[in-house]
N, C-alpha and C positions, 0 to 999 in steps of 0.2 A: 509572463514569468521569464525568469532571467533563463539560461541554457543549463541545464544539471551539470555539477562542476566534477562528476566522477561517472565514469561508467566501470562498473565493478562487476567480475567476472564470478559466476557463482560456483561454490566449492559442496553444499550439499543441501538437502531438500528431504522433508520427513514430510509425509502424508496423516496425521492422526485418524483424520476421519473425511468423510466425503467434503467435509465443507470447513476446516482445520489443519492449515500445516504450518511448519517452520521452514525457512531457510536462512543459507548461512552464506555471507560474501566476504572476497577477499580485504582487509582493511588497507588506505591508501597511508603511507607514512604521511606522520604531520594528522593526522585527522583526530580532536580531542573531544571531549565529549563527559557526562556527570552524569552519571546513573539515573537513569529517573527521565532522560530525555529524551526529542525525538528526532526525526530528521526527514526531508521526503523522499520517498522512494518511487519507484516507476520506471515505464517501459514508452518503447516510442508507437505510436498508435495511428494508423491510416496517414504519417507523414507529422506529426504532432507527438510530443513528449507529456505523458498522461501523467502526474504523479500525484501519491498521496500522501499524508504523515505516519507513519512510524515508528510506534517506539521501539528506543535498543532496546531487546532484553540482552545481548554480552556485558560481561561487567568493562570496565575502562581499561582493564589491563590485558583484554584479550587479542589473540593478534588476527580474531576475525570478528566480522559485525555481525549478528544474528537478528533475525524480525520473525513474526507470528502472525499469520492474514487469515482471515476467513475469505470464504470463495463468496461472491454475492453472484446471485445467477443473473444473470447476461451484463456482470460488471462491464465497465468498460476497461479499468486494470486488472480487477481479479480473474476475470475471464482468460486473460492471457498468460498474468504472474502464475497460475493454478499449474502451468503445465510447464515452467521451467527445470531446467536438470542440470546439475552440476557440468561446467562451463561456457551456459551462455551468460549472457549480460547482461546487467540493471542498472538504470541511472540514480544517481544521488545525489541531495545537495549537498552543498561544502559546509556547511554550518548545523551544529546542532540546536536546539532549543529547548525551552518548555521548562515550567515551572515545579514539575511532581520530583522534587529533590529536597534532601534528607536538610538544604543551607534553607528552604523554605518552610520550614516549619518555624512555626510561634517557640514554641518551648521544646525541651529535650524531659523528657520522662524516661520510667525504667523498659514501659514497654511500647516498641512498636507493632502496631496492628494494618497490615495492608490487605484490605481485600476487594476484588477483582473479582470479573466473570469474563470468559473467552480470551480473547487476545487482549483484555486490559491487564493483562498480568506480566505482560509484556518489560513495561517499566518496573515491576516489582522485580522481575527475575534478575534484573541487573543490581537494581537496590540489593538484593539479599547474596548476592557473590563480591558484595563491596565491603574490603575491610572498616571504613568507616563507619558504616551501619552499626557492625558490633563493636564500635569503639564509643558507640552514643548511647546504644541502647542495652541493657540486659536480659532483656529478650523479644526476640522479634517473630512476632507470627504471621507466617502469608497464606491468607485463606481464596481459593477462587472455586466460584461454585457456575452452575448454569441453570 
């Protein structure tokens, strides 16, 4: 894998639950991105850069990037991402991707329905702070259960 093309310094870190949190990193100018996408994220590991995918949940016009991880016990990224604090570092790739965007649907109807469990809500929460959303739909419901 090619060398993560950002190391982004982190700005804050929410706990939900023993095995659920967010955090949030600084965004690099130039870096663009469509609701609903993901990117890789990660830490450097025994001399090696461990990374994994990610969806934003920030929407595109926010001036930081936000992600959602569960902790897996004895991950080999989450083990270490579990304990980061506002100003250490995370690598990133330079490119977003992924398909779960509002231009990839078949048809436009009146309602959107997104539902999620855990961190899949991740890509919703940016879909649902994106003015497009409600410029497609007349009403949008985000359900995420566990």
């Amino acid at each position: 894998m090619a060398a993560p093309a950002y190391s982004l310094k982190v700005t804050d870190v929410e706990h939900y639950t023993e095995s659920y949190f967010r955090f949030r990193v600084e965004r690099p100018s130039g870096v663009r991105f469509t609701s609903g996408q993901f990117v890789m994220v990660g830490l450097p590991v025994d001399g090696e850069n461990v990374m994994r995918a990610y969806s934003i949940a920030s929407p595109s016009w926010d001036d930081e990037l936000e992600f959602y991880s569960i902790i897996v016990p004895n991950g080999r990224l989450t083990g270490r991402l579990k304990d980061i604090t506002p100003g250490d570092e995370v690598l990133m790739s330079r490119k977003a991707v992924g398909t779960l965007v509002l231009k990839s649907l078949r048809s436009k109807g009146k309602r959107l329905f997104l539902l999620s469990t855990g961190t899949g809500v991740a890509p919703f929460a940016s879909t649902i702070r994106d003015e497009e959303t409600y410029s497609s739909f007349d009403q949008v419901y985000l359900i995420q259960t566990c």
